[in-house]
C-alpha positions in Angstrom: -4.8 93.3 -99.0 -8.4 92.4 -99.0 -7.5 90.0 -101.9 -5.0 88.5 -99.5 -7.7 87.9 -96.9 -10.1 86.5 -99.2 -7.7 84.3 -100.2 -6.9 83.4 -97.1 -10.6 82.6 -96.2 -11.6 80.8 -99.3 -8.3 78.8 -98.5 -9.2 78.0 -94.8 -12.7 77.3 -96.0 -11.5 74.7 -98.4 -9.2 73.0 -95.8 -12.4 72.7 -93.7 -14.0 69.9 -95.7 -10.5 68.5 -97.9 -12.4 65.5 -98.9 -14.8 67.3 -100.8 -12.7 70.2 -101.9 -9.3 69.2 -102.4 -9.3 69.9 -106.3 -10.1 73.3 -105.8 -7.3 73.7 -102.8 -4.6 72.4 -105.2 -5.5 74.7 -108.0 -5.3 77.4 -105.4 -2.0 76.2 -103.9 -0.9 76.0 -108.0 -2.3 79.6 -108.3 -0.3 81.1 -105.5 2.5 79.4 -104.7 4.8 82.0 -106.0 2.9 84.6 -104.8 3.3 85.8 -101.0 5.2 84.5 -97.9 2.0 84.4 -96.1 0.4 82.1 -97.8 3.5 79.8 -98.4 3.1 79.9 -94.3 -0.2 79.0 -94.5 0.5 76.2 -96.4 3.6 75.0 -94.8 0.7 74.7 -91.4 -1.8 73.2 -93.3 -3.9 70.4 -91.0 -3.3 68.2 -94.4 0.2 66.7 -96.4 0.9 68.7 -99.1 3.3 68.1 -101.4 5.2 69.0 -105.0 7.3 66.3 -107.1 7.5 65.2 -110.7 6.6 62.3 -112.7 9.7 60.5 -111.8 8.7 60.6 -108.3 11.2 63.1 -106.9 9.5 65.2 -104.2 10.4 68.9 -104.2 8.5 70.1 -101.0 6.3 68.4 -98.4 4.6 70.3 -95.3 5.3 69.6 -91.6 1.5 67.3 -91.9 2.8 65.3 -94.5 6.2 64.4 -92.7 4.6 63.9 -89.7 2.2 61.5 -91.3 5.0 59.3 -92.9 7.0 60.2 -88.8 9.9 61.8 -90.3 11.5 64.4 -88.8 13.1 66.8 -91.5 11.9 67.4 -95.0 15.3 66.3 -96.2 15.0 63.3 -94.9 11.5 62.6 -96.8 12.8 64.1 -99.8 16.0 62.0 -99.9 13.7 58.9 -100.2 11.0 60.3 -103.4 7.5 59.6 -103.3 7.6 56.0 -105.0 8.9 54.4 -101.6 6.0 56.0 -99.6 3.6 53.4 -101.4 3.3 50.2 -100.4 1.6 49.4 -103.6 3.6 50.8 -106.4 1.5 49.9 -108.8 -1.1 51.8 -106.7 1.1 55.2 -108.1 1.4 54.0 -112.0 -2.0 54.3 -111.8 -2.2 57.7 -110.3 0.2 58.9 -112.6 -2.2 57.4 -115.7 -4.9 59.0 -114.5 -3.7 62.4 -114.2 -1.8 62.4 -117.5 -5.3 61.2 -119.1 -7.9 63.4 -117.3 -5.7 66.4 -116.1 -6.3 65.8 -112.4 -7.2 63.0 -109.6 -9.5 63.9 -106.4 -10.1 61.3 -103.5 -7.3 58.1 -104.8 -7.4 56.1 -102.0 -4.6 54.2 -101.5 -2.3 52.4 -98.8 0.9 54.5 -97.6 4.2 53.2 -95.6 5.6 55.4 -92.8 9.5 55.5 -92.1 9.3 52.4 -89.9 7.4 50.4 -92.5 3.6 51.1 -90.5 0.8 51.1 -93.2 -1.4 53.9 -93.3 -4.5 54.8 -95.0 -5.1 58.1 -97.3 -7.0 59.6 -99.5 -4.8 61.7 -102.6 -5.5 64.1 -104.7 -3.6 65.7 -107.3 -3.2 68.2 -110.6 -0.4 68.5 -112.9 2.0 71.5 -113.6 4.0 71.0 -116.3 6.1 68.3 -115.8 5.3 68.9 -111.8 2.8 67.3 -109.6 1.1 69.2 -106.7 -0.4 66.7 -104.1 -2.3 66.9 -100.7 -2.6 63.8 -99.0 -5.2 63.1 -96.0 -4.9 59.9 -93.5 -8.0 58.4 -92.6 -6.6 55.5 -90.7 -8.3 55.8 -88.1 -11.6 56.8 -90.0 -11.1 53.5 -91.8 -10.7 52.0 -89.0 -13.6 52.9 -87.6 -15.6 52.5 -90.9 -14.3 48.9 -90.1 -15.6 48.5 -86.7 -18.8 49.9 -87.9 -19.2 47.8 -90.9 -18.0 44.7 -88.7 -20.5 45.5 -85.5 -23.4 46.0 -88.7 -22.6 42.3 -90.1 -22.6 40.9 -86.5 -25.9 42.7 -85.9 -27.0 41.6 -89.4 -26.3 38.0 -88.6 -27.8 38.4 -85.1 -30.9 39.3 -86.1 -31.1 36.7 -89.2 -30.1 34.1 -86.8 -32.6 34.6 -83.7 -35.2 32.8 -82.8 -37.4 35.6 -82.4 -39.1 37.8 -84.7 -38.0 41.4 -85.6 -39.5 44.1 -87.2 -38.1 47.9 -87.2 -41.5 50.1 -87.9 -42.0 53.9 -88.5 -44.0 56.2 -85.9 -47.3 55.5 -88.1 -46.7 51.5 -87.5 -45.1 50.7 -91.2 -43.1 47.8 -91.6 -39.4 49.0 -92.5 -37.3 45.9 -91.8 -37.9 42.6 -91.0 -35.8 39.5 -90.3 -36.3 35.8 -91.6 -37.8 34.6 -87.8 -40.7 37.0 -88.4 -41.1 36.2 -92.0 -41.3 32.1 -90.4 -44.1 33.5 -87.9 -45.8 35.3 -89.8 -45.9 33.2 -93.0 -45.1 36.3 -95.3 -42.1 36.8 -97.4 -39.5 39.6 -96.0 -40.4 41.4 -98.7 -43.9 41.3 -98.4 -43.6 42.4 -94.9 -42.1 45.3 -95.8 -44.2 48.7 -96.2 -47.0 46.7 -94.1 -48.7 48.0 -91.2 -48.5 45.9 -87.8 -52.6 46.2 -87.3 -52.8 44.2 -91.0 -51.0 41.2 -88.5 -53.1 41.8 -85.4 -56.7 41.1 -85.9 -57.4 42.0 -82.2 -55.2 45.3 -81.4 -57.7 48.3 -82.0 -56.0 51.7 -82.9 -56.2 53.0 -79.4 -54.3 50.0 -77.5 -51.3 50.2 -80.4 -51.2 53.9 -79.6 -51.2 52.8 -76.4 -48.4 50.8 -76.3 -46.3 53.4 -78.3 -46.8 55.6 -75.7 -45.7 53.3 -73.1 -43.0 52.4 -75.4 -41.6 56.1 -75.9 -41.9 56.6 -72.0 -40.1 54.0 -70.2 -37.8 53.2 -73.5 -38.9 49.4 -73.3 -42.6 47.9 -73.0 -43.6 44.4 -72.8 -47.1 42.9 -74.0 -48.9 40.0 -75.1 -51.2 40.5 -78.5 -52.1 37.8 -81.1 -51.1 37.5 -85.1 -52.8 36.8 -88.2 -50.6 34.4 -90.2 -51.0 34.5 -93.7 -52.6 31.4 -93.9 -55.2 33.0 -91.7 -54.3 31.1 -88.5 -54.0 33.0 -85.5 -51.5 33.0 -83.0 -50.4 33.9 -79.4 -47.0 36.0 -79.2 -45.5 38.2 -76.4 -43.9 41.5 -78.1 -40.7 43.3 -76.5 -41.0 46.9 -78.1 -37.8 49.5 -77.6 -38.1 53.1 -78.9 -35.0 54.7 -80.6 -34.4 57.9 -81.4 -31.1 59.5 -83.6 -31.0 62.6 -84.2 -34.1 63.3 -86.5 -35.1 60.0 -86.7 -37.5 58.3 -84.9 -38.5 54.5 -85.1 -39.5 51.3 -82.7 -37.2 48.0 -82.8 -40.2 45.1 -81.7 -38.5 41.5 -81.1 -41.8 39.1 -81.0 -42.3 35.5 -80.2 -45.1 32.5 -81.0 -46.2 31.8 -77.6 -49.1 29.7 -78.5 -47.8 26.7 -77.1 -46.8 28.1 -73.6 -50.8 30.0 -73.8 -52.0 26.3 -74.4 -50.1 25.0 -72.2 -51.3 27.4 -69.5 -55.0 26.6 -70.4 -54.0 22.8 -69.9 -52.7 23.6 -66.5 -55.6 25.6 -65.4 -58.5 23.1 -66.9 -56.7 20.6 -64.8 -55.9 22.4 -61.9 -60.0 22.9 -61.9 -60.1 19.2 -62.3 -58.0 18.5 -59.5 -60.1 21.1 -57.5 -63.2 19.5 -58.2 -61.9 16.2 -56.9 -60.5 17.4 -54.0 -64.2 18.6 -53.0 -65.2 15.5 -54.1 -63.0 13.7 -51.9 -63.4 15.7 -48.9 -67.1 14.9 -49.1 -66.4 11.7 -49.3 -63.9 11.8 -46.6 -66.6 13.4 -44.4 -69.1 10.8 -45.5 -66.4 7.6 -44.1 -65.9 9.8 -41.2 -69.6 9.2 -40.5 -69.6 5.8 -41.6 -66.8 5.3 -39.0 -68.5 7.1 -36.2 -71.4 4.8 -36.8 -69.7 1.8 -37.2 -68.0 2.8 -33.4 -71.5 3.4 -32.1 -73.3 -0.1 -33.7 -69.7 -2.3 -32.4 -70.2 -0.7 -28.9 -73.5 -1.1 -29.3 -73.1 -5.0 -30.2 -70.6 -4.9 -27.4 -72.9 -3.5 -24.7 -75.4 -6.3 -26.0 -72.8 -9.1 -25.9 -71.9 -8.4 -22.1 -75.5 -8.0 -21.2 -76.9 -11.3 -22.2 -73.7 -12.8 -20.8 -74.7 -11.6 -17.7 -78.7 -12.1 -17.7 -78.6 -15.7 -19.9 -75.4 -17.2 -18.9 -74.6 -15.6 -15.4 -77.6 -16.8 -13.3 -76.9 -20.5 -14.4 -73.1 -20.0 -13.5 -73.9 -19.2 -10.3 -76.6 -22.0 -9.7 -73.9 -24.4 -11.2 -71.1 -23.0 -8.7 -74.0 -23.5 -6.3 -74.8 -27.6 -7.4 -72.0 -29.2 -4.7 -69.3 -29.6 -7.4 -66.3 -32.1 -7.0 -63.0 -30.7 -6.4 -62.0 -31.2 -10.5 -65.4 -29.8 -11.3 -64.8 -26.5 -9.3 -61.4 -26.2 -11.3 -63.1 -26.8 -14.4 -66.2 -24.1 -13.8 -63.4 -21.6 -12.5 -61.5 -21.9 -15.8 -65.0 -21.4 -17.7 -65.8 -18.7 -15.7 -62.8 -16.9 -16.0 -62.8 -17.0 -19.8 -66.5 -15.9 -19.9 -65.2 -12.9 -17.7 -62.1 -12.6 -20.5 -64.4 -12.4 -23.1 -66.5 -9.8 -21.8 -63.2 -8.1 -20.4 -60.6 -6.3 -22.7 -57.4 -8.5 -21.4 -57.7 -11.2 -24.2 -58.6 -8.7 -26.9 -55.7 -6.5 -25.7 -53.5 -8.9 -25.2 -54.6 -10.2 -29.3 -54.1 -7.0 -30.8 -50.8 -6.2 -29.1 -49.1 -8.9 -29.1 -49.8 -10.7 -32.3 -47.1 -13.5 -32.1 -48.8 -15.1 -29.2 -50.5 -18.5 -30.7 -54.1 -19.3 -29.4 -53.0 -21.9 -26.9 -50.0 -19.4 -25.7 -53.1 -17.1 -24.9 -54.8 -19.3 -23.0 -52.0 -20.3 -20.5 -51.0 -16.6 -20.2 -54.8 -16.4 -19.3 -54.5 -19.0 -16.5 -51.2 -17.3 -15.0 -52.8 -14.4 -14.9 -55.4 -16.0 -12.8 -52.7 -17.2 -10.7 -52.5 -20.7 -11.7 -49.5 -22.5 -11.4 -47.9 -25.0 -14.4 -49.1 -28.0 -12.0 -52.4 -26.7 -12.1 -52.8 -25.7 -15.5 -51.5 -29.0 -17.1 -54.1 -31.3 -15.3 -56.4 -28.5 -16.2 -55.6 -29.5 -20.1 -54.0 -32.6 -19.7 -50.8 -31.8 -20.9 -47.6 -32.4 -19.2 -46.1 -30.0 -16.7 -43.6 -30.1 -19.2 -45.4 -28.4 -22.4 -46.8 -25.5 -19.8 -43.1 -24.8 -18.9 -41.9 -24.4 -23.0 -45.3 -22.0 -23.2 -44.1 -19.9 -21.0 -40.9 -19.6 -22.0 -42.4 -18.6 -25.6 -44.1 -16.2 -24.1 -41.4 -14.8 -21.8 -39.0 -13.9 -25.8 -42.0 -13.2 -27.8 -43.0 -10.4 -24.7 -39.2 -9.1 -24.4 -38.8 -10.3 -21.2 -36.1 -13.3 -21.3 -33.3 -11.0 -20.5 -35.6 -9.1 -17.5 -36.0 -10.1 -14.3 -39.9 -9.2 -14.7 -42.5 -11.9 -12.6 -44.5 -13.2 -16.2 -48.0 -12.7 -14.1 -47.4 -9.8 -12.9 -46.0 -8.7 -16.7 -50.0 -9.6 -17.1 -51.6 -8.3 -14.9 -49.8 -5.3 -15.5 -51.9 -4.9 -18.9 -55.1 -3.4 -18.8 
């Protein structure tokens, strides 16, 4: 009975791992097939196919697994059918069949199967001969290979990923070695792949001291992801700017950081450009504002000398001309003579008065002449007065004042002109 149970164990030991052990499994199965009810039990609830058939491809037995991976739902059923239409490959069981007739026995034939509704599967096979009999096990691994697909198709796409990028990638070791790199850091760098590889990253940083890579390791293995700018020895010797993104990973036992790096000397120079002329600009902004402050003094002065001039101007208008007015206004004049000495002393009085200046500046369109008459109407002469005044006809006064009435808005206004006039100060 303890025989039994070992046998038993060993058996339930070798199911554990049938990929590696399955020749050893079907010598057991060979071994004991006849012998007990238990362990044709055993074998008939096996987590693997099993099966027995001949050369001609006539299956004599298959275990619940084995129908259930081809979905049928009795062994007669299977049986009825042979093992040659479970292949979708036939030649794929010629080939079996040759290599157990030449070496005695086949472990791990990997071949493509067809269920009962014409699905293809994939499996791994084993087999030994017996006679003129074959004992099988058969494992799928469809989904495994599916997997394995998936993996192997997510590898390429990270593969080509990381050939293709623009920026630099190096996987490295906990010490700092180099143990992949792509072709972007091999361009950066100026070294071959190859010679990148088994390098350490202080050999391409001529700045980073021990303790600032530790450093940054630690930060890396903390947070997960760290971000710094360092510089790069080329191997021409040239050294560059380039801003490193380092990621630690760790699975299971092993332990390594992914860096992705790129040349930033450009965007650095680029940034010293901007600061050397924002300095620039600086300085002539001070510049400017001292000059600014030196016009603002010019200009104050300027004020002061014109109102000085000004002041000066009406003064010796008053003290030289003034006293002879009023000895002229005092000589017994003729009635024309009065009109002409009032006109002169009115425009004497204009000049040292703000009304003709204002009336300048304001109203540009005004011609000299149109000034003049608008001076007299102010005075309250009428268009009689002021063409025997400048001998001109009544006539001409009458079209100046028109003029004057569009060119000061005041042709659609029932505004008096002199008192328009008068009105400005």
């Amino acid at each position: 009975m303890n025989d039994k149970k070992k046998t038993k164990g060993l058996l339930e030991q070798e199911l554990a791992n049938p990929r590696d052990r399955t020749a050893q499994l079907e010598k057991s199965i060979k071994g004991y097939w006849q012998s007990e009810k238990q362990f044709r039990d055993f074998v008939e609830n096996a987590p693997v196919g099993i099966y027995r058939s001949n050369f001609k491809g006539d299956i004599l037995y298959a275990n619940r697994a084995l129908m259930a991976m081809f979905e049928f739902n009795s062994p007669q059923e299977l049986i009825s059918q042979g093992v040659v239409a479970r292949y979708k490959n036939r030649k794929d069981r010629e080939r079996l069949i040759q290599i157990v007739k030449e070496k005695g026995s086949v472990d791990n034939f990997e071949v493509e199967v067809l269920t009962k509704i014409g699905k293809t599967k994939c499996a791994i096979l084993s087999a030994v001969p017996e006679g003129d009999m074959i004992w099988g096990m058969m494992i799928d691994i469809t989904e495994r290979k599916r997997a394995e697909d998936a993996l192997q198709e997510e590898t390429l796409r990270n593969e080509l990923i990381l050939k293709t990028t623009m920026h630099g990638f190096f996987i490295t070791d906990m010490e700092g070695k180099i143990l992949k790199a792509n072709p972007t850091a091999a361009l950066i760098s100026g070294y071959l792949q190859d010679e990148l590889i088994g390098m350490h990253v202080l050999d391409l940083d001529p700045l980073l001291s021990l303790e600032s890579f530790q450093g940054h390791r630690k930060l890396s293995m903390k947070i997960g992801c760290h971000r710094f700018e360092t510089k790069c020895r080329r191997k021409d010797g040239r050294i560059i700017d380039v801003e490193v993104s380092q990621n630690f990973l760790e699975i299971g036992r092993q332990k390594s950081f992914f860096s992705f790096f790129t040349d930033i000397t450009q965007r650095k120079q680029a940034e010293k450009t901007l600061r050397e002329r924002e300095k620039e600009l600086e300085a002539k902004r001070s510049s400017l504002e001292e000059v600014n402050v030196a016009l603002k003094v010019l200009l104050k002065r300027r004020d002061e000398d014109k109102a000085d001039l000004e002041e000066k101007v009406m003064v010796n208008l008053k003290e030289l001309i003034g006293p002879y007015l009023q000895k002229l206004r005092e000589s017994g004049l003729n009635a024309k003579q009065r009109a002409y000495f009032e006109v002169l002393e009115s425009n004497i009085n204009s000049i040292i008065s703000p009304f003709a200046r204002s009336l300048g500046s304001k109203y540009l369109g005004l011609t000299p002449k149109e000034i003049l008459v608008a001076n007299l109407i102010r005075q309250g002469k009428t268009a009689k007065e002021i063409a025997e005044l400048w001998n001109i006809s009544r006539r001409t006064v009458e079209s100046h004042r028109e003029n004057m009435r569009r060119k000061l808005r005041l042709k659609k206004q029932k505004k008096n002109l002199r008192s328009y006039l008068l009105s400005l100060k």
